[in-house]
C-alpha positions as CSV (number, residue, x, y, z in Angstrom):
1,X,-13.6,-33.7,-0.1
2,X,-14.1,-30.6,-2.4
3,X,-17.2,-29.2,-3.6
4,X,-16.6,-30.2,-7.0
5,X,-15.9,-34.2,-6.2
6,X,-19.4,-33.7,-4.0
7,X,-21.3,-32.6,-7.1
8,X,-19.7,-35.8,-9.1
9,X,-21.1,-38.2,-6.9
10,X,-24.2,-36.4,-6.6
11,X,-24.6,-36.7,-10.9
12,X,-23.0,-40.3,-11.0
13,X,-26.3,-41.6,-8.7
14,X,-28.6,-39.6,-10.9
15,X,-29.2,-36.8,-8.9
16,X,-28.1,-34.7,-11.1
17,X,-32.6,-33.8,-12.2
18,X,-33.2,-33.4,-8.1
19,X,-30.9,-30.7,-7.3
20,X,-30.1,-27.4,-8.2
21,X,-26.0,-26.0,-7.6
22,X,-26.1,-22.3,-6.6
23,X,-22.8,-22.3,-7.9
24,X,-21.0,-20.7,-10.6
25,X,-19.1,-23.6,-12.6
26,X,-17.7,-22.0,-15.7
27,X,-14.3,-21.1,-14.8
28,X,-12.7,-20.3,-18.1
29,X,-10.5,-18.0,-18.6
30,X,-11.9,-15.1,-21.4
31,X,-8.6,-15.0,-23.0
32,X,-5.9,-17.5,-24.2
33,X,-3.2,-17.7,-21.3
34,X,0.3,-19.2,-23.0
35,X,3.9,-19.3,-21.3
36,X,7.3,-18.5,-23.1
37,X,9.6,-20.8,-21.9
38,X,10.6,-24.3,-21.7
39,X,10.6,-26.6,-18.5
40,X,13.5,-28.9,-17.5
41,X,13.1,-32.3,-17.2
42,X,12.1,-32.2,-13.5
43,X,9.7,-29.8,-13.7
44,X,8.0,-31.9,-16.9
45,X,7.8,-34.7,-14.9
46,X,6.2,-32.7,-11.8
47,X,3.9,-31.1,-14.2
48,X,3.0,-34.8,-15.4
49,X,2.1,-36.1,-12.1
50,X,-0.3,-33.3,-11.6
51,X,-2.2,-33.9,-15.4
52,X,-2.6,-37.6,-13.8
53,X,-3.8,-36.8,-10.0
54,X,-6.6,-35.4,-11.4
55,X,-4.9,-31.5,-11.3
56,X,-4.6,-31.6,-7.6
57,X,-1.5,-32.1,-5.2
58,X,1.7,-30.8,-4.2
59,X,4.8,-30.2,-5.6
60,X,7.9,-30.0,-3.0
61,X,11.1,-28.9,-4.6
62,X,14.0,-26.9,-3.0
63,X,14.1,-23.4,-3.0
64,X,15.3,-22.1,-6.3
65,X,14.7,-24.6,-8.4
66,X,11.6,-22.9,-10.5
67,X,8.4,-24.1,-8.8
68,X,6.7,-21.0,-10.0
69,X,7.6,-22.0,-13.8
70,X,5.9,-25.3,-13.0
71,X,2.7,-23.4,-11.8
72,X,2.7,-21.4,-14.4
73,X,2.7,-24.3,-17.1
74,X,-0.5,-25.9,-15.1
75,X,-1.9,-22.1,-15.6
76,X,-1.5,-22.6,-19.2
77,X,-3.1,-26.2,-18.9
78,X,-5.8,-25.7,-17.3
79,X,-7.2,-22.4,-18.6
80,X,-9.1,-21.4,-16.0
81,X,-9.3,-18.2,-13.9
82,X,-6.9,-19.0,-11.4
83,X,-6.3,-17.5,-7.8
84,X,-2.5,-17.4,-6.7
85,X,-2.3,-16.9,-2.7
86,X,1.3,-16.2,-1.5
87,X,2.4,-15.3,2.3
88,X,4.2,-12.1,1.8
89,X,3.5,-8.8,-0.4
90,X,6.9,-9.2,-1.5
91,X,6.1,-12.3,-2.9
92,X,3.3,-11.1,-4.9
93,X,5.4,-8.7,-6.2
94,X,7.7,-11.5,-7.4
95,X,4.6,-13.5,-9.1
96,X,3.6,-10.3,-11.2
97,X,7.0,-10.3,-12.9
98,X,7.2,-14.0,-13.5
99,X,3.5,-13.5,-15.1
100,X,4.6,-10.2,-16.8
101,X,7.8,-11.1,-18.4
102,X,6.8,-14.9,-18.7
103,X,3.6,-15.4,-20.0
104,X,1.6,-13.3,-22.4
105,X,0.1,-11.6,-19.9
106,X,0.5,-7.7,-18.9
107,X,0.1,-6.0,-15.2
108,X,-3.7,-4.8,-16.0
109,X,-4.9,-8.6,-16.7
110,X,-3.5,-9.4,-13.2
111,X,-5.7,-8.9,-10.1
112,X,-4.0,-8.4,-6.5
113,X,-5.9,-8.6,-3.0
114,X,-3.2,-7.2,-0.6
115,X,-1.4,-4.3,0.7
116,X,-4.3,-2.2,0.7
117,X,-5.2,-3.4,-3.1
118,X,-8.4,-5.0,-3.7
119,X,-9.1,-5.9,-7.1
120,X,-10.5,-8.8,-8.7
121,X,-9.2,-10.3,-11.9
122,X,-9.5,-13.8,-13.6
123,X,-6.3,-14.2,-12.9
124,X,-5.6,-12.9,-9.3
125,X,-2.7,-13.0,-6.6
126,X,-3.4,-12.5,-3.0
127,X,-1.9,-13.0,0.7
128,X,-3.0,-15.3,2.5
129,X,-4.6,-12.6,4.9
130,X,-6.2,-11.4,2.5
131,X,-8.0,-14.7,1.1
132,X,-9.3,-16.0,4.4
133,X,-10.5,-12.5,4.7
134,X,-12.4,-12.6,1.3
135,X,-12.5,-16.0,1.0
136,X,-16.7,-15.8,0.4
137,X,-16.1,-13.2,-2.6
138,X,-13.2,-15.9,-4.4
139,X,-15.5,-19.0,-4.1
140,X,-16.8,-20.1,-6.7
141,X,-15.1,-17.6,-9.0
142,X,-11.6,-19.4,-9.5
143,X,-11.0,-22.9,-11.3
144,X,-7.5,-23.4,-10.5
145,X,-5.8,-22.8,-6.5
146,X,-2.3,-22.3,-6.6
147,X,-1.3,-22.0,-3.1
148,X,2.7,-20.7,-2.4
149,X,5.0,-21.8,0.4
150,X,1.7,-24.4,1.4
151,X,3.1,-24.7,4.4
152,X,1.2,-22.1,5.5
153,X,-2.1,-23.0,4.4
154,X,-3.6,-25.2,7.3
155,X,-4.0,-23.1,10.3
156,X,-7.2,-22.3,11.8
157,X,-7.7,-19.0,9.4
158,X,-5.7,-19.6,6.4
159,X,-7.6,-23.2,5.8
160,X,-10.6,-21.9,5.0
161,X,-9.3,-20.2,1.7
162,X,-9.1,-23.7,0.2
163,X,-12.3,-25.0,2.3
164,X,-15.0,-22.5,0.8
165,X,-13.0,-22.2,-2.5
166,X,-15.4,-24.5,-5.3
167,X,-11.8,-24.6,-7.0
168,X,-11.4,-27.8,-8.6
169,X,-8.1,-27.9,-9.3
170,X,-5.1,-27.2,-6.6
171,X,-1.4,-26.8,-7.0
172,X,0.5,-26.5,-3.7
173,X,4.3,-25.3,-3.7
174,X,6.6,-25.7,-1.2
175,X,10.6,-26.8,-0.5
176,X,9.2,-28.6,2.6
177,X,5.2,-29.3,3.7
178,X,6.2,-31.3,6.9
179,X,5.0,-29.3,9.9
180,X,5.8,-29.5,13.8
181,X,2.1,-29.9,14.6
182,X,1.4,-32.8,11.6
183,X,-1.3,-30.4,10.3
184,X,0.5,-30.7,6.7
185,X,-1.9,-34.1,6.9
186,X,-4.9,-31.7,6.4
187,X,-2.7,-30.4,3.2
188,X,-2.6,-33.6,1.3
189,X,-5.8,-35.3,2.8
190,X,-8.6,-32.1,2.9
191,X,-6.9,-28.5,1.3
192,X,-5.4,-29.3,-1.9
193,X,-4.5,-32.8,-2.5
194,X,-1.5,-35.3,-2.1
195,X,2.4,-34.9,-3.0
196,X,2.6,-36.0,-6.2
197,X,6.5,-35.0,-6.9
198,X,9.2,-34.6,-4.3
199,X,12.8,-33.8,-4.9
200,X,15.7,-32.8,-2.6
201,X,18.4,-30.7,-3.6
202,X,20.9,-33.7,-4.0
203,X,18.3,-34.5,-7.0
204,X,18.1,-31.0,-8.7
205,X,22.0,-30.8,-8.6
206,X,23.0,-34.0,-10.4
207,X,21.0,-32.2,-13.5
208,X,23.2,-28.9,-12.6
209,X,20.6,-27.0,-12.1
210,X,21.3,-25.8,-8.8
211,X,25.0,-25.6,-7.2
212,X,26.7,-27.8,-5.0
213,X,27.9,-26.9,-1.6
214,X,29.8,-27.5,1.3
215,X,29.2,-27.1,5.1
216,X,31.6,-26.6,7.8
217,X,30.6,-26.3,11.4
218,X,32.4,-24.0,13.5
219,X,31.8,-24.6,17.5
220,X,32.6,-21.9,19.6
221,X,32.6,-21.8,23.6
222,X,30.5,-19.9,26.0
223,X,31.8,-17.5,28.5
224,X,32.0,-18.6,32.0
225,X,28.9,-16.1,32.7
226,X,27.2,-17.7,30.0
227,X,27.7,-21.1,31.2
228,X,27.0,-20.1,34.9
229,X,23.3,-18.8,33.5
230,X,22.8,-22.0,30.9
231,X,23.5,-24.1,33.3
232,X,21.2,-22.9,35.5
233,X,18.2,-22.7,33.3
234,X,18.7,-25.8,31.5
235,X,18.8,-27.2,35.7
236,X,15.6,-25.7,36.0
237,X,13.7,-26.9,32.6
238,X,15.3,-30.6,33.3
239,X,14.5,-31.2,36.4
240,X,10.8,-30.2,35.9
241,X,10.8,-32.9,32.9
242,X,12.1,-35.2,35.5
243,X,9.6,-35.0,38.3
244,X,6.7,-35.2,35.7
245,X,8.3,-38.6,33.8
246,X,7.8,-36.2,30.4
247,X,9.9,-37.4,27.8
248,X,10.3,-34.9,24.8
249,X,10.7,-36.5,20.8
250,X,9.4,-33.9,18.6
251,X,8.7,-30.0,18.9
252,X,4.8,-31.7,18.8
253,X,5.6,-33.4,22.2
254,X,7.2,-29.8,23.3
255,X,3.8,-28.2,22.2
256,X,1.4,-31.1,23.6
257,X,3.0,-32.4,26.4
258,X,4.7,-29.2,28.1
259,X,3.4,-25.8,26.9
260,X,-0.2,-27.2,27.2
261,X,0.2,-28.1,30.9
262,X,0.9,-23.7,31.1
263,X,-2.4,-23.0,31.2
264,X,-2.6,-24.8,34.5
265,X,0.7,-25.6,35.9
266,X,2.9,-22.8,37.2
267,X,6.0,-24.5,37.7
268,X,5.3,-26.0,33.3
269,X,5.4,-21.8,32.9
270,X,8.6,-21.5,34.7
271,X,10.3,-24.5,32.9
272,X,9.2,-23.3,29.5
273,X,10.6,-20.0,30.3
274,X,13.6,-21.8,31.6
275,X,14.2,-23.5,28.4
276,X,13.7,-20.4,26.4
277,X,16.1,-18.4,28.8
278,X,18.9,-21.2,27.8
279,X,17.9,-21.4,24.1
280,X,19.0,-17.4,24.3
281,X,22.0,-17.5,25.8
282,X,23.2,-20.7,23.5
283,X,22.0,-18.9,20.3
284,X,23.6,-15.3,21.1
285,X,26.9,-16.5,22.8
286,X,29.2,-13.9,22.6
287,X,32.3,-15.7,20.8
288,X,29.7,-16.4,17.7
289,X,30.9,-12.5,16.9
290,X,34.3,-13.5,16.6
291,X,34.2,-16.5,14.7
292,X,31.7,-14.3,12.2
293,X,34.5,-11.8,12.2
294,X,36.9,-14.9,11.6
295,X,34.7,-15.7,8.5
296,X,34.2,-12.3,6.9
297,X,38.0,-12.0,6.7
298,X,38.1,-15.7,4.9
299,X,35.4,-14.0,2.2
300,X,36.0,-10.2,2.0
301,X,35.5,-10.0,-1.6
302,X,32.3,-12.3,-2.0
303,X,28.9,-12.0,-1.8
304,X,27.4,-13.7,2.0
305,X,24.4,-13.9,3.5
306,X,24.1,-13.8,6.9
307,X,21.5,-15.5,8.8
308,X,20.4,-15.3,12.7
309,X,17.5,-16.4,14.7
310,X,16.4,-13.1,16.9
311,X,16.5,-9.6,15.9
312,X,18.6,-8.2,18.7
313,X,21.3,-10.6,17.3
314,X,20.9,-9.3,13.4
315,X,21.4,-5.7,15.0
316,X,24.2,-6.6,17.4
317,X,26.4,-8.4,14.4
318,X,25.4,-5.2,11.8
319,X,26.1,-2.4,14.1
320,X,29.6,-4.2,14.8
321,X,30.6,-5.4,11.3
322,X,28.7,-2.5,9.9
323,X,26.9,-5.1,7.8
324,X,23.6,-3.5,6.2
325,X,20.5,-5.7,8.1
326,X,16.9,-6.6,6.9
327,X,14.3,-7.4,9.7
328,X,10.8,-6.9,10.3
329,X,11.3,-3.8,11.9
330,X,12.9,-2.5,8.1
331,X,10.7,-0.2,6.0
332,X,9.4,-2.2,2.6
333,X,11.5,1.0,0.4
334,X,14.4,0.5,2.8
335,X,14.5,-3.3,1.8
336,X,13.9,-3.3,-1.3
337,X,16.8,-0.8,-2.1
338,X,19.2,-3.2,0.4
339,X,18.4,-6.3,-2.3
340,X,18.6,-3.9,-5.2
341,X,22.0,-3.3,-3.7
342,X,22.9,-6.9,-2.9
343,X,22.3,-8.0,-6.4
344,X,23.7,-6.2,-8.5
345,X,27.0,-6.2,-5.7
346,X,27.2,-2.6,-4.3
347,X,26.9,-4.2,-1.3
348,X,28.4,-7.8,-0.4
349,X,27.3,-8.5,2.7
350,X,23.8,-8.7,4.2
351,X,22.6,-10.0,7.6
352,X,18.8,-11.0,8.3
353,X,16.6,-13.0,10.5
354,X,13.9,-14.7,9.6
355,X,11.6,-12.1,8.0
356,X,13.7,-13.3,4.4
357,X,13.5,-16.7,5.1
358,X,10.5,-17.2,2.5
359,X,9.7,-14.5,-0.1
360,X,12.8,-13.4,-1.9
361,X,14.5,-14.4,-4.7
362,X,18.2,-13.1,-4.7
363,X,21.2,-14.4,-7.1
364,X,24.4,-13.3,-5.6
365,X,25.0,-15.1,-2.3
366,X,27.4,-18.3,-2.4
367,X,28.6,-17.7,1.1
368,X,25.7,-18.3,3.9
369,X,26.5,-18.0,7.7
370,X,24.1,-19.2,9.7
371,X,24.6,-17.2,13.4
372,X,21.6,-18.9,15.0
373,X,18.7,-20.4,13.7
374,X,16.1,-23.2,14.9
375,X,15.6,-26.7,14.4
376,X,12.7,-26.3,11.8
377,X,13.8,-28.4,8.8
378,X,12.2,-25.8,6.3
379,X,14.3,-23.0,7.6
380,X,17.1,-24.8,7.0
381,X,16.1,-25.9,3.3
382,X,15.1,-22.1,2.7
383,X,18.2,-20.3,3.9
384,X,20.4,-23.2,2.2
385,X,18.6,-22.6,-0.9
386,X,19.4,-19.1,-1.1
387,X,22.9,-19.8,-1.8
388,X,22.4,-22.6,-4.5
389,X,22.1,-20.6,-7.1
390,X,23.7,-22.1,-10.6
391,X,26.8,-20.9,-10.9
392,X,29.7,-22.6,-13.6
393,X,32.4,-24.9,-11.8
394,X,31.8,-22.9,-8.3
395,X,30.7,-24.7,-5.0
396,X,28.7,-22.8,-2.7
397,X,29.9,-23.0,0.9
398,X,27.5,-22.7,4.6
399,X,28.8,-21.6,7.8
400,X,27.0,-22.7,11.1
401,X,28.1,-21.2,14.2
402,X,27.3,-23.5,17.0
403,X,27.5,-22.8,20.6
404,X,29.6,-26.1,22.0
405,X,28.0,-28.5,24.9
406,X,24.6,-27.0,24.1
407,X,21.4,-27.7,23.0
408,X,22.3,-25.7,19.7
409,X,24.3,-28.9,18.4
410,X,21.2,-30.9,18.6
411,X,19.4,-28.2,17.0
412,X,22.1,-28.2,14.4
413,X,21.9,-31.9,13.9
414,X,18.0,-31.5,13.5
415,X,17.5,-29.0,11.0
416,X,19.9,-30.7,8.5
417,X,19.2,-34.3,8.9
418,X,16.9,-34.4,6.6
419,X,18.4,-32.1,4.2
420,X,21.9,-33.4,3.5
421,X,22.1,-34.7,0.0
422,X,23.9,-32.8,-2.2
423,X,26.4,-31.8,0.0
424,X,30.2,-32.7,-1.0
425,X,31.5,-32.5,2.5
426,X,31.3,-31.5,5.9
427,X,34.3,-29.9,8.1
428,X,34.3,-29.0,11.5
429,X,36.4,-26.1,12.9
């Protein structure tokens, strides 16, 4: 319950002469705030469902389909000062030219708590570092809480931006709030408020607003080293499931009913370790480099993304296709020359891990490889999203690279299950 609902009830019995609110609760903004652009039909309907939940809940949408233009149409609606939190420094870079070009507004009116900036605006944008940090100094200053990828916002730190926030109205945007741990719950139940408007990317593309696409699947063997050392670390983890009766559904039941028993159990350490050791070798098998190469020669002249789960893999596949790479060990200039590059074509191919995952907003792509990745269905909706794009009578196409008679096909069923409409077809090769 939020502070603001509290206070309700409190006047409603006729409290209201008994108690005094050390509070702040004008939250207007001290100028008019006004968009400049029109929403699609989606988006109105989103922006709808919010007016009738009160101004609270959560949009999920796919990535690339405007949830920031939706946000900033409840900016304009509401009128109050409103806090923006968003994961990444790149991102908040992203929201001050959607504001700036936009909206009425110019870069002075905009506040920004992050990357060594600090200053407070009635209209602000801040990591979510940042506003757990200086969560006391926000709370009772904003109206509106517009949280970004809100994915993010229930762990232990970042859930106390919306907790002490007196904010009473909350937007939360994501392509997918579902979490391993369930702690999304705390996201619709205690942070910010209920999904009020879901679509999938089969949805958005009916309306031709984002491209359709096709996936082919292309299994590749391990070595016979590789095998040899798979086998004998998947032995390891599976037996040790075996002698404890431990039966594994979920990456919950991974977390609760395995990599808890760690703390305690040194032969749970060696399985875990087991099971990583074989999630390795499956994810980096050798032959995935020649069915990449295989790929790149179907698409020299286009524009591909490249995605794989571990940096040493990202380095590996650029130093041999002498393919430009982004990862977190890349300088913020250095990236943000490599997307300059990317979009406007000087350079056509680009390999990442997961650093670009969330917080990036590219055009070009409409050839995706995905080298490795795990079985998080939001990684997959991210990475697919990157590639769907609106683009006139053209089809965008994903590559998976799967290492055959492992765990990696599982994976590879996982992380697309729930993510499959829209897509025209499916090939294997």
């Amino acid at each position: 319950m939020f502070l603001p609902e509290i206070i309700s009830i409190f006047e409603s019995k006729d409290f209201k002469s008994k108690i005094t609110w050390q509070v702040n609760r004008n939250y207007s903004l001290p100028y008019l705030f006004k968009k400049n652009f029109k929403l699609r039909s989606y988006q109105k309907k989103a922006l709808t469902k919010w007016k009738e939940a009160q101004k609270k809940g959560v949009v999920v949408l796919p990535t690339g389909s405007g949830k920031t233009f939706i946000a900033l149409q409840a900016m304009e609606l509401a009128a109050a000062k409103t806090l923006i939190i968003v994961p990444t420094i790149t991102l908040i870079e992203q929201w001050l030219e959607k504001l700036t070009t936009h909206t009425n507004l110019t870069q002075d009116k905009i506040g920004v708590y992050g990357g060594g900036e600090q200053i407070l605006k009635p209209i602000t944008i801040s990591t979510y570092d940042s506003g757990h940090l200086y969560s006391r100094r926000f709370r009772d200053y904003f109206g509106l809480l517009i949280c970004d990828e809100v994915h993010h916002l229930p762990t232990e730190s970042y859930r106390k931006i919306a907790e002490q926030l007196v904010a009473p109205y909350r937007l939360g945007l994501t392509a997918t709030l579902k979490r391993p741990d369930e702690k999304h719950l705390d996201v619709e139940d205690k942070l910010i408020g209920p999904i009020i408007f879901h679509l999938k990317p089969g949805s958005v593309q009916e309306e031709g607003y984002v491209s359709r696409y096709t996936l082919e699947k292309v299994y590749v063997d391990l070595t016979a080293a590789e095998a040899k050392m798979y086998k004998h670390y998947q032995g390891i983890y599976r037996r040790y499931l075996a002698q404890k009766n431990i039966r594994l559904k979920s990456g919950l039941d991974f977390q609760n009913k395995l990599v808890k028993r760690m703390s305690w159990d040194h032969k749970a350490r060696k399985a875990v370790k087991a099971h990583h050791k074989s999630r390795s070798i499956a994810l980096t098998a050798s032959n995935k480099l020649q069915a990449l190469n295989d790929i790149l020669g179907k698409h020299a002249e286009e524009s591909i993304l490249i995605f794989a789960e571990f940096t040493e893999m990202v380095e590996l596949a650029s130093k041999t296709f002498l393919i430009p790479a982004i990862t977190h060990k890349t300088p913020k200039r250095e990236r943000q020359v490599l997307l300059k590059k990317f979009e406007e074509g000087t350079i056509t191919k680009l390999i990442t891990g997961r650093v670009l995952d969330e917080g990036f907003d590219v055009q070009k792509p409409s050839i995706g490889i995905i080298l490795s990745g795990s079985g998080v269905e939001r990684q997959y909706i991210q990475r697919l999203g990157r590639l769907l794009r609106p683009r006139e009578g053209k089809t965008a196409k994903l590559y998976e690279i799967i290492a055959k008679d492992t765990l990696e096909e599982k994976t590879s069923e996982r992380r697309r299950e729930k993510a499959s409409k829209g897509q025209r077809k499916e090939k294997k090769s």
